[in-house]
Every structure is written in C-alpha cells, then in structure tokens.
C-alpha positions as CSV (number, residue, x, y, z in Angstrom):
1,X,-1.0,-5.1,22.2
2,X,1.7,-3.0,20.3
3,X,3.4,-6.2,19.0
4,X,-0.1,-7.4,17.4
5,X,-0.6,-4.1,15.7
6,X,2.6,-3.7,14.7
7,X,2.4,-7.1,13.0
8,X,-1.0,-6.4,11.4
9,X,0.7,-3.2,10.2
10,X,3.4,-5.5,8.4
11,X,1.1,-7.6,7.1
12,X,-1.0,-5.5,5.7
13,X,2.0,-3.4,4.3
14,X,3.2,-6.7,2.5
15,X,0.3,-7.4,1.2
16,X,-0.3,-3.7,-0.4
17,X,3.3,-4.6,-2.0
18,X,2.3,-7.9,-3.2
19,X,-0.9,-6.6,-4.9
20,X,1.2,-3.2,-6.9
21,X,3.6,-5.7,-8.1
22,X,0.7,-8.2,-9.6
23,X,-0.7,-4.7,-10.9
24,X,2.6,-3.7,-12.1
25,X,2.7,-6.9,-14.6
26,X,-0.4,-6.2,-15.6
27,X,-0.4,-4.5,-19.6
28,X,-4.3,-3.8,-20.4
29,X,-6.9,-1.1,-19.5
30,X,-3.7,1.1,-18.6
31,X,-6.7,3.5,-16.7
32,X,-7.9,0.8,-14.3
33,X,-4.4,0.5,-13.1
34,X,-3.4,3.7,-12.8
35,X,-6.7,4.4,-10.6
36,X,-5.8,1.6,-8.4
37,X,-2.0,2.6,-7.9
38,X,-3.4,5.6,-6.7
39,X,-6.1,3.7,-4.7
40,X,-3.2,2.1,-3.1
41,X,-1.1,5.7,-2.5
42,X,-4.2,6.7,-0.7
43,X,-4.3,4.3,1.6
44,X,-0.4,4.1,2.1
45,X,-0.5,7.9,3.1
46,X,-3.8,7.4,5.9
47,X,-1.4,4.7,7.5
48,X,1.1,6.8,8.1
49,X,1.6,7.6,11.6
50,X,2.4,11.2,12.9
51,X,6.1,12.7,12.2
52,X,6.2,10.0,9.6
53,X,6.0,10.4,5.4
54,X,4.1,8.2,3.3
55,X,7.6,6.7,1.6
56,X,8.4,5.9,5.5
57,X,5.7,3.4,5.0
C-alpha cells in the first residue's frame, strides 16, 4: 500500500513540474501566472509530510 502511494506521490509530483515549466514558457497575462505558481507552492507545501520542508518535495 506504501509503494502505491508513494508512486502516486511521484506522479503527481511530476506532473506539478511538468505543468510550472509549460507555465514558465508562457509570456502573457504575467498575473494569471504568477497566481498559479503560487497555486502550485500551495499545494507543494500541504504535501509535505511531517519533519519535511516544502523544497524537500
């Protein structure tokens, strides 16, 4: 059951990569993605599990 979650975790952590770089090459409505870098911060740092930082992630 760990194995699964730990995979899930990976993919899900992949895929949160995949999606700031696409935002990263984006050039218009600079405030759009700012908000969803932050969007993205957010839900790096509630992942984090306990005696862990969000750059651990």
């Amino acid at each position: 059951m760990y194995e699964r979650a730990e995979d899930a975790d990976r993919r899900i952590t992949a895929l949160a990569r995949e999606f700031e770089a696409t935002i990263d090459r984006l050039t218009d409505n600079e405030e759009i993605i700012t908000g969803l870098k932050a969007f993205l911060r957010l839900l790096r740092a509630g992942d984090v599990a306990p005696g862990r930082t969000a750059a651990d992630a």
